[in-house]
PLY file of the C-alpha trace (Angstrom):
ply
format ascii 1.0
element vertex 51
property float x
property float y
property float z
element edge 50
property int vertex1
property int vertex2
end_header
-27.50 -18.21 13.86
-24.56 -16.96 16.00
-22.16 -19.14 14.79
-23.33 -18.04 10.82
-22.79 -14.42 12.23
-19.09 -15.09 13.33
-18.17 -16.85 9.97
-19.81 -14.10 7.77
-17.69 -11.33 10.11
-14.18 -13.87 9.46
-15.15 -13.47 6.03
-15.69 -9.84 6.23
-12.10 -9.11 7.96
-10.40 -11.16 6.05
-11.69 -9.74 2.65
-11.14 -5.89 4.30
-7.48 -6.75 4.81
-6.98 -8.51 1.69
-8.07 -5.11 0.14
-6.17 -3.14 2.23
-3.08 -4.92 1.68
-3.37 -4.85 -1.98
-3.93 -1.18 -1.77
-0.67 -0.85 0.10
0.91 -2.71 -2.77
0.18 -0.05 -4.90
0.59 2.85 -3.11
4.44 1.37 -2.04
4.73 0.93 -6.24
3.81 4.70 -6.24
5.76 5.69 -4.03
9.22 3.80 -5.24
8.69 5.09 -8.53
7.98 8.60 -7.78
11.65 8.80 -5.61
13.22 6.92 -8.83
11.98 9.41 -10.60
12.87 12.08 -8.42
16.18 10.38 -8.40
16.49 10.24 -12.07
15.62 13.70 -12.92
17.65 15.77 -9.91
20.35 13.09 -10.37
22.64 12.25 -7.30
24.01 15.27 -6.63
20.57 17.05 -5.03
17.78 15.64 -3.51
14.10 16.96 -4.41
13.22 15.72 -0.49
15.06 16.23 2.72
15.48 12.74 4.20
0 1
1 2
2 3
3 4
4 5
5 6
6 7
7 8
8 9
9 10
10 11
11 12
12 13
13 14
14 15
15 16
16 17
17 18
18 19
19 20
20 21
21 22
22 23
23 24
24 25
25 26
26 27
27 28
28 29
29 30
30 31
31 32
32 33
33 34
34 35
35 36
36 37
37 38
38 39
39 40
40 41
41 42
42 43
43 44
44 45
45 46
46 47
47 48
48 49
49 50
């Protein structure tokens, strides 16, 4: 029973962190194209953040 317990909670972390690292795909893809678009429409000359 204990050993059944383990597997199912390897299972369980694994799948959470798949999950979570696809969601940090997309939030990284969100992010890159809001400063290209940031970049796009201020153009080079002025920055819409202050990095």
């Amino acid at each position: 029973m204990v050993p059944l317990l383990l597997v199912l909670l390897i299972v369980l972390v694994l799948f959470g962190a798949g999950f979570a690292l696809e969601v940090l795909w997309y939030v990284a893809i969100a992010v890159l194209v809001l400063w290209l678009l940031g970049f796009l429409v201020r153009g080079s000359g002025s920055r819409w953040y202050r990095w």
